[in-house]
C-alpha positions, 0 to 999 in steps of 0.5 A, spaced: 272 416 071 279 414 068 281 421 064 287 421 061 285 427 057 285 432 064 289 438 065 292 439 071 293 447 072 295 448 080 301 448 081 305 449 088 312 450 090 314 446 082 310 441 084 304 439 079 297 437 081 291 434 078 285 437 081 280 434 076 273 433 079 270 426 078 276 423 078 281 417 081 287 420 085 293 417 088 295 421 094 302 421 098 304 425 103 309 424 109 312 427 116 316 433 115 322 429 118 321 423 113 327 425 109 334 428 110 336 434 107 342 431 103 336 426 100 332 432 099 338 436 095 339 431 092 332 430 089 331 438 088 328 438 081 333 440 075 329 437 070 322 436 065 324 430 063 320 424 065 325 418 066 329 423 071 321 424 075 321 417 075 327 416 078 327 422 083 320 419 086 323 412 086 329 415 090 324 419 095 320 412 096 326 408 098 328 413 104 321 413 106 320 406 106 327 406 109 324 409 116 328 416 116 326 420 122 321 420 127 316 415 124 311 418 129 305 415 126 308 408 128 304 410 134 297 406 135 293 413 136 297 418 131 296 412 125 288 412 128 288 420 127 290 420 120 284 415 118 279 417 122 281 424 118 280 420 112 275 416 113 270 423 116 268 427 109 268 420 107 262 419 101 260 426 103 267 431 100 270 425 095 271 416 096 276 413 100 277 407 096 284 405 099 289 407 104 296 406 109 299 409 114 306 407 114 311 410 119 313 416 116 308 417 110 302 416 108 299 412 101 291 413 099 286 413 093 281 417 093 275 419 087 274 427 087 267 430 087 265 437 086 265 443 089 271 439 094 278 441 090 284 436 092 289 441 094 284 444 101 282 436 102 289 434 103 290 442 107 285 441 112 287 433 113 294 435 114 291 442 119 286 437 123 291 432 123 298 436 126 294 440 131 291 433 133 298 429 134 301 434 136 295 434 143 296 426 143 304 426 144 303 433 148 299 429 152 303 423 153 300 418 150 307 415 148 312 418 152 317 415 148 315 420 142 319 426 140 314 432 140 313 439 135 315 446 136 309 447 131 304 444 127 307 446 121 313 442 123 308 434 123 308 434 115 312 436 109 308 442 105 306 439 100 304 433 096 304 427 090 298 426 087 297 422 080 292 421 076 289 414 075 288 413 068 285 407 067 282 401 070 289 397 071 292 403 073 286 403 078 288 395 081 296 396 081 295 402 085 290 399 090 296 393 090 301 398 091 298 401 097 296 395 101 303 392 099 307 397 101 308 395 109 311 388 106 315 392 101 318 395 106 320 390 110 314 392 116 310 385 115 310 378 111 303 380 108 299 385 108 294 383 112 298 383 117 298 391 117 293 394 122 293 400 119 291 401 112 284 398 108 287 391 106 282 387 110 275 391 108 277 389 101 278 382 104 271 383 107 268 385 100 267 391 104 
């Protein structure tokens, strides 16, 4: 379903979100340490014009794929935790069509279904996930990551999500997550990234 004509009525801290059952979703959400607070002021929406949107995400994205703060899901085992949240509802609260893990955010795309809103998919994944990376780092599994004082603190409180609205929409999406980590510079192709779905859909899977 490619809906182009879907409202999109919840809104979050003067943040937008489409929740539209039976539809295609670009989601991102990232560390809550992934941007500094002077890119973060500087971004802070004093506009409704869509040039101006456009502009300020491209900018949020470009620090991201800068690699600010901690980058924790860098480490083998925290990136696993978050795919393995994604890939646990999988089929049964929506599709989990494509994905990465980058250091300090994350990309996917997923198909809704009914009965399952976006808004709490994305809060329990960020609920299960923080209490989870913050028992791995607590643990020491990496004993040269940084830890959280909270749970609250692993992720930013909100999220970007973007409607797709047709099937080239649908494909460049797709290209764009898989070829993020060799956007920023992380590896020369996007088989080489272990932690997002490029390989399955090199597979046909």
């Amino acid at each position: 379903m490619y809906d182009t004509q879907a409202s999109c009525p919840s809104i979050r801290r003067r943040l937008f979100h489409c929740d539209v059952s039976g539809a295609y979703q670009a989601i991102t959400y990232r560390l809550g340490d992934s941007l500094p607070a002077v890119v973060l002021s500087s971004c802070r929406e004093h506009g409704r014009l869509a040039h101006e949107k456009t502009q300020r995400r491209k900018q949020i994205e470009k620090y991201l794929d800068a690699g600010y703060g901690s980058c924790i899901l860098k480490i083998p085992a925290v990136a696993s935790i978050v795919i393995d949240s994604w890939q646990y509802f999988h089929n049964e609260h929506y599709e989990l069509i494509a994905y990465v893990v980058m250091p300090n955010h994350v990309h996917l795309l997923v198909k809704t279904y009914p009965d399952y809103p976006l808004r709490n998919i994305v809060h329990s994944w960020k609920s299960y996930t923080a209490k989870e990376i913050n028992k791995c780092i607590s643990h020491g599994r990496d004993a040269h990551a940084p830890g959280f004082l909270h749970k609250s603190e692993v992720w930013q409180a909100n999220y970007w999500d973007r409607l797709i609205r047709h099937e080239k929409h649908f494909n460049s999406m797709i290209n764009y997550i898989h070829e993020n980590p060799v956007k920023a510079g992380l590896c020369l192709q996007a088989e080489d990234w272990l932690w997002s779905s490029v390989l399955d859909f090199s597979k046909g899977l």
